[in-house]
C-alpha positions in Angstrom: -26.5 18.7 15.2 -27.4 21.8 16.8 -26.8 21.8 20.6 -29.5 23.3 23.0 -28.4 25.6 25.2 -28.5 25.5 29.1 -32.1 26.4 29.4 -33.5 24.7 26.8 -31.5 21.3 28.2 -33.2 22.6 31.8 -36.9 22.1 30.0 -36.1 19.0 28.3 -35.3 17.4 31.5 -38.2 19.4 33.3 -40.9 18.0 31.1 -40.1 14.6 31.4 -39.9 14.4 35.2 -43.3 16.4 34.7 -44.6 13.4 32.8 -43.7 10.9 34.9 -44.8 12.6 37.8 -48.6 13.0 36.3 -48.2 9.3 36.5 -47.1 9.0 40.1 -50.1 11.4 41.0 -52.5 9.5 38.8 -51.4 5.8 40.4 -50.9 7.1 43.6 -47.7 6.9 44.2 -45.7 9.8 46.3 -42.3 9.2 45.3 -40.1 6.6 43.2 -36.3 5.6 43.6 -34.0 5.2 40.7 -30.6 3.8 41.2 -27.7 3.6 39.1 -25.1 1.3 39.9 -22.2 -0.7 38.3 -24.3 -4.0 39.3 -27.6 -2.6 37.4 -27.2 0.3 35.2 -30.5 2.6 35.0 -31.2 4.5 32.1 -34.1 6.5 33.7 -31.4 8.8 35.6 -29.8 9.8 32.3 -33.3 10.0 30.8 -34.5 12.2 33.8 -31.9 14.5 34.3 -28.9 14.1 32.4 -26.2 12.7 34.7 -24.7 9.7 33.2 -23.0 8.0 35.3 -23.5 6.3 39.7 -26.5 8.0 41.5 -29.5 7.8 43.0 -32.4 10.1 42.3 -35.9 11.0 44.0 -38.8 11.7 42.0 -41.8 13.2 44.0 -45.0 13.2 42.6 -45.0 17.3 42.5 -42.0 16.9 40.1 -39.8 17.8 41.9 -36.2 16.1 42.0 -33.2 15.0 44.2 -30.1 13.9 42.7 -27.6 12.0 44.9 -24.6 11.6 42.6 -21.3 9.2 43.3 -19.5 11.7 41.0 -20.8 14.9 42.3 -18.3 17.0 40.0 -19.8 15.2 37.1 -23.1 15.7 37.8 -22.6 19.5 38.7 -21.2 19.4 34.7 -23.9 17.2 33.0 -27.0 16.9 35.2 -30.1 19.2 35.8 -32.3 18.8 38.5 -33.8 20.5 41.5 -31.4 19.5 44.3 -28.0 18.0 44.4 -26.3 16.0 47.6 -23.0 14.5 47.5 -23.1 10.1 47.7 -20.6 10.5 50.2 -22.6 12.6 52.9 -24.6 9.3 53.5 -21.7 7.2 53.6 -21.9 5.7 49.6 -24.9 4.4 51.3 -28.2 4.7 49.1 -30.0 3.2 51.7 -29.3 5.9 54.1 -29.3 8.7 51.3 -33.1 7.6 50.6 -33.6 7.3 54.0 -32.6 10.5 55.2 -34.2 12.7 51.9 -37.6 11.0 52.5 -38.0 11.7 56.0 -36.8 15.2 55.9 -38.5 16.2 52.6 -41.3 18.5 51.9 -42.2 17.7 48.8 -43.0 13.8 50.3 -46.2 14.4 51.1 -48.2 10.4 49.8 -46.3 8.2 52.1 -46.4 5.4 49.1 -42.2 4.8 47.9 -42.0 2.6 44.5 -38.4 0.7 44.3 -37.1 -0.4 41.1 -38.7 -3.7 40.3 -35.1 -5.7 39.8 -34.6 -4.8 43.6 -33.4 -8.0 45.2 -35.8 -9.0 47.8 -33.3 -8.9 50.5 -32.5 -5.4 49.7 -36.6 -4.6 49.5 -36.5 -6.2 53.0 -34.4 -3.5 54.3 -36.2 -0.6 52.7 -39.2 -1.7 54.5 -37.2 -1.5 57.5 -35.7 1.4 57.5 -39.1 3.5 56.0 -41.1 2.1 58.3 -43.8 4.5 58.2 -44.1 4.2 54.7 -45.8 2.1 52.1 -42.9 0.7 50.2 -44.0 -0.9 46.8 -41.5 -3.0 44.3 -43.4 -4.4 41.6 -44.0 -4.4 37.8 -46.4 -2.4 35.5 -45.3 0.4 38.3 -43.7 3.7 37.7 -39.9 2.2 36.6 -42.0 0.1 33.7 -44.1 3.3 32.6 -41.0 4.8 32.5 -39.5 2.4 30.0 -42.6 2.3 27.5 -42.8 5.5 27.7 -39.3 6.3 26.3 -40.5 4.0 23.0 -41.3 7.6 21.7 -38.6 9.7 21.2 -38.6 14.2 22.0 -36.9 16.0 19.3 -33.8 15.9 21.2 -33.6 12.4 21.1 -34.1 12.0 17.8 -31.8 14.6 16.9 -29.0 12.9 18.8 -30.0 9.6 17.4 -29.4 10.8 13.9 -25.9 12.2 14.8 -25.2 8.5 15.8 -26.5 7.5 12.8 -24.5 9.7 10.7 -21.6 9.3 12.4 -21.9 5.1 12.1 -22.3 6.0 8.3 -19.1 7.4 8.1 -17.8 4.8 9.6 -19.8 2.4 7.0 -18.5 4.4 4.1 -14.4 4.0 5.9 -14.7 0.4 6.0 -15.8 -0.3 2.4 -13.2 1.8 0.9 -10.3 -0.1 3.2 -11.4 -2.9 2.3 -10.8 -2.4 -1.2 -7.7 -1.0 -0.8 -6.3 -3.3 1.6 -6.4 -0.7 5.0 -8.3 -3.5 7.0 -6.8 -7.1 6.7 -8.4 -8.6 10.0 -11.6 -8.1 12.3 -9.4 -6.5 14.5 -8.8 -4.0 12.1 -12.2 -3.5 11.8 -13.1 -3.2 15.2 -10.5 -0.8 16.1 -11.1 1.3 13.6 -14.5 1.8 14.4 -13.3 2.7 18.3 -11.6 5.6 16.6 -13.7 7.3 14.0 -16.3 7.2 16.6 -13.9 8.8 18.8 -12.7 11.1 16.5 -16.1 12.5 15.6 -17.4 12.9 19.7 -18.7 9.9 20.0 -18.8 8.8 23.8 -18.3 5.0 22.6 -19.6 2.2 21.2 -22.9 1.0 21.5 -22.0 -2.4 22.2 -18.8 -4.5 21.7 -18.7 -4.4 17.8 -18.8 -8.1 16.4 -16.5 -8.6 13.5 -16.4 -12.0 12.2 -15.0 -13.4 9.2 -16.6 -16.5 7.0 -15.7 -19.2 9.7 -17.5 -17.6 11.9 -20.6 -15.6 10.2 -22.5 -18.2 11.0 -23.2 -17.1 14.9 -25.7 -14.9 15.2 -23.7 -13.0 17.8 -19.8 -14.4 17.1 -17.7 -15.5 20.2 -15.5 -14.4 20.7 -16.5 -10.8 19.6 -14.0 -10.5 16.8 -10.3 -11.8 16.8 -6.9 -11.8 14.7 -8.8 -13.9 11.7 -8.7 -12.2 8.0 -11.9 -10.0 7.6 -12.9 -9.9 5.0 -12.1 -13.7 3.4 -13.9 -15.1 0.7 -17.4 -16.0 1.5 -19.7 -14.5 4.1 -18.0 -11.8 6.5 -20.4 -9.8 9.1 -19.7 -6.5 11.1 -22.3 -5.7 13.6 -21.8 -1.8 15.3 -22.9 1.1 16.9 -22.0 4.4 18.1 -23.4 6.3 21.1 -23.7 10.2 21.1 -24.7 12.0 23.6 -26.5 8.9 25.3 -27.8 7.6 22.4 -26.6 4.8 20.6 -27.0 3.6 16.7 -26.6 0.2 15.8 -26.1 -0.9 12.0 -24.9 -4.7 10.6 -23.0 -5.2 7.1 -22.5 -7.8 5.3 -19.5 -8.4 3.3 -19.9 -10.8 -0.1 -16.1 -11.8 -0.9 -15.2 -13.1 -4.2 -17.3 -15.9 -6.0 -20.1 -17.2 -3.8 -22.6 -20.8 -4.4 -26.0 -20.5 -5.6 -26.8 -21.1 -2.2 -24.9 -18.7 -0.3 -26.6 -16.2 -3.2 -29.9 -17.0 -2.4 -29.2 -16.7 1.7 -27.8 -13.1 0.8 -31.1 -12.5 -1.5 -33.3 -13.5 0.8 -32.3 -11.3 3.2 -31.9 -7.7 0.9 -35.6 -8.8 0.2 -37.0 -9.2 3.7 -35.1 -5.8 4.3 -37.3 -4.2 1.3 -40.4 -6.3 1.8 -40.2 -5.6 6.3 -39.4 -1.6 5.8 -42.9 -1.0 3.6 -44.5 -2.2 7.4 -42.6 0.4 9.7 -45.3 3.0 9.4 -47.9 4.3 11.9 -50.7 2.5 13.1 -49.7 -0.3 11.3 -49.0 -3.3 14.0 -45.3 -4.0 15.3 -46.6 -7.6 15.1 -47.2 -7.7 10.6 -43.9 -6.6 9.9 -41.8 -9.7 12.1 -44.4 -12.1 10.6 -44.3 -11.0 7.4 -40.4 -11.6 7.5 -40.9 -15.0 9.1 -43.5 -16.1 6.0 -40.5 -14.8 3.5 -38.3 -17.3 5.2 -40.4 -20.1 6.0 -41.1 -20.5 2.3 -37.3 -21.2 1.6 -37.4 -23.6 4.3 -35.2 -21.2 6.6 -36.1 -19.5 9.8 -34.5 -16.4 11.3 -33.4 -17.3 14.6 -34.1 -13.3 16.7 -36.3 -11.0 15.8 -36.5 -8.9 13.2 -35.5 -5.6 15.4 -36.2 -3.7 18.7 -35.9 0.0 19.5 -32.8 1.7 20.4 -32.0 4.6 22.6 -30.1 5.3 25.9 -30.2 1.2 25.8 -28.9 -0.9 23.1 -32.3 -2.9 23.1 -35.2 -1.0 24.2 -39.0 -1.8 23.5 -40.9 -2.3 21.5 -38.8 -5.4 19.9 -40.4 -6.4 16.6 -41.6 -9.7 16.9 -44.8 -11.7 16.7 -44.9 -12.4 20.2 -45.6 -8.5 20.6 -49.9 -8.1 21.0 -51.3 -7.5 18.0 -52.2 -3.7 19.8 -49.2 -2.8 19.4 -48.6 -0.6 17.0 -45.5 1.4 15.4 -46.1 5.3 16.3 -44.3 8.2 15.5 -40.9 9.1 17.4 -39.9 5.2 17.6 -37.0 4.7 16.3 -36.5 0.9 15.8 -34.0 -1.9 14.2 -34.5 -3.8 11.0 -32.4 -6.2 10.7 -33.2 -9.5 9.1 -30.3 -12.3 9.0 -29.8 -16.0 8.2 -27.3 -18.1 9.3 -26.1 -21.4 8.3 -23.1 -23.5 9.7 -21.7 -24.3 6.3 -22.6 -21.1 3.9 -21.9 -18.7 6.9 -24.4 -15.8 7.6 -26.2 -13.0 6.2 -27.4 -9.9 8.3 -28.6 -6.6 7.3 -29.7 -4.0 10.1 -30.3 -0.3 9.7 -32.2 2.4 12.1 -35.7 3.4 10.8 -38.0 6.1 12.7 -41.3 6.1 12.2 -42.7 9.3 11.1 -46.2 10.8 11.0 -46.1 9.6 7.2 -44.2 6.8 7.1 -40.8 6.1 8.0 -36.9 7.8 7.9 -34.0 4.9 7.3 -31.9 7.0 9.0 -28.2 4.9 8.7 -27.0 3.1 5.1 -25.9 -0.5 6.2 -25.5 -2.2 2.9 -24.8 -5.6 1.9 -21.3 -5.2 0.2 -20.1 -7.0 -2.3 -16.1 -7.2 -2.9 -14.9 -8.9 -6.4 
């Protein structure tokens, strides 16, 4: 992918702390805390500005943006806001950073603070202390939550870095089939280590999530424990590999399934089923259409072999492995697929004694339809 220069990565960020700002204005809020921590990572930083990594940021409600960074070299490197102080000049305290930016501020002008809604009340009890002549909020449908639907529609940058992911995981789709025809991967260690180094090699950050290899004995969790081992991958039967690749932030995520040797009727028709819930579901992922018709229309497909799909048939991805919307029933039928999502399909069976069947690719919807934008397959080995 092209990448945008200096300025142009300045307005990306400026636009969307413009956005949420409007909101701030429009629900009266005067200025929201984000904070990024090993015990509760928060997207919203990278989303807002860039840095990647430990920090706390202000948002006022004139846009305008503090950035208190643990790495501060880092953030001078990848981050783009309006201000930047050090963590340590308040003591790797982000009670006292907020603290002391608040009530020396300018641009903190409505007295109303919004906290991140998984703030431990404890913790809430000491921002109300210490802010004392402010109204301190923490609750839901608030800014934080706006923030999160409101990243269910990609910018062009976003998509663009998505698709990299994407092509990248492909590659790394295309590596694995032709090692394991040759005899290059033996074991699901193999596998998962290789996919930690094409990703590497092609400037991927890392993976999206601990990959999931697991062979026939195993195939039949939806999410194998452990992750993957030193088992043979592929074996005859049923073998599942479950990956994806971050770039720039944002992270693919792509299932194959791997048909060893001669399988039973019944193991055929699990695999069947699934390639046609995959064809039947992706003729739904188109705009206006409701997120609700596609996971049902899956779960009729199934229910008429007598088997039921245990997750949902996908979710959105982005600077989070699972982001919303997720595509299941239990989503309002108002809902509806829109363009810039970029969401899983991915239906899969499992059974204890024929193993399991998954088959998950990355679609974005588009103004006239939809973009599969990675090429999981279901692979067949003689």
């Amino acid at each position: 992918m092209r990448i945008p220069s200096t300025e142009e990565m300045k307005k990306i960020y400026a636009d969307r702390r413009i956005k949420i700002a409007d909101f701030m204005k429009n629900s009266g809020t005067g200025a929201a805390i984000f904070i990024d921590k090993e015990e509760h990572r928060e997207p919203a930083i990278r989303y807002l500005t860039g840095h990647p990594s430990d920090a706390v940021l202000l948002i006022f409600d004139d846009a305008y943006s503090v950035l208190i960074p643990w790495d501060v070299n880092l953030a001078k490197k990848e981050s783009f806001c309006d201000k930047m102080i050090p963590y340590t000049k308040y003591g790797n305290s982000a009670l006292e950073a907020v603290k002391t930016n608040l009530n020396t501020n300018s641009h903190f002008q409505n007295k109303k603070v919004e906290l991140p809604p998984s703030t431990p009340y404890p913790e809430f009890l000491k921002y109300v202390d210490i802010l004392s002549d402010c109204d301190v909020r923490c609750h839901e449908n608030g800014v934080h939550e706006h923030l999160v639907y409101s990243r269910m529609i990609k910018d062009d940058y976003e998509i663009a870095c998505t698709k990299e992911a994407a092509r990248i995981g492909d590659i790394i789709i295309d590596d694995i089939e032709e090692k394991i025809t040759t005899g290059g991967i033996k074991t699901e260690t193999d596998a998962a280590l290789l996919i930690e180094q094409v990703c590497r090699e092609n400037g991927c950050e890392r993976t999206g999530f601990d990959t999931l290899a697991a062979g026939p004995s195993r195939s039949w969790a939806i999410h194998c424990f452990p992750n993957y081992t030193a088992a043979k991958w592929p074996d005859n039967g049923l073998s599942i590999l479950d990956f994806g690749v971050v770039y720039n932030g944002y992270t693919s995520d792509t299932t194959v399934t791997v048909v060893k040797g001669k399988i039973t009727p019944e193991q055929e028709k699990l695999v069947n089923l699934v390639q046609k819930a995959a064809d039947d579901c992706l003729k739904l992922y188109k705009p206006e259409t409701p997120v609700h018709d596609a996971a049902a229309k899956a779960d009729t497909l199934f229910a008429a072999a007598k088997r039921k799909m245990p997750h949902t048939l996908g979710h959105a991805i982005g600077l989070e492995i699972h982001e919303q919307p997720h595509i299941s029933t239990k989503m309002p039928p108002n809902l509806l697929f829109q363009p810039g999502m970029i969401v899983t399909l991915e239906p899969g069976l499992y059974d204890p004694e024929l193993g399991g069947c998954r088959l998950e690719n990355d679609v974005l919807i588009t103004k006239t339809g939809n973009e599969v934008i990675t090429h999981s397959r279901i692979i067949r080995i003689p």
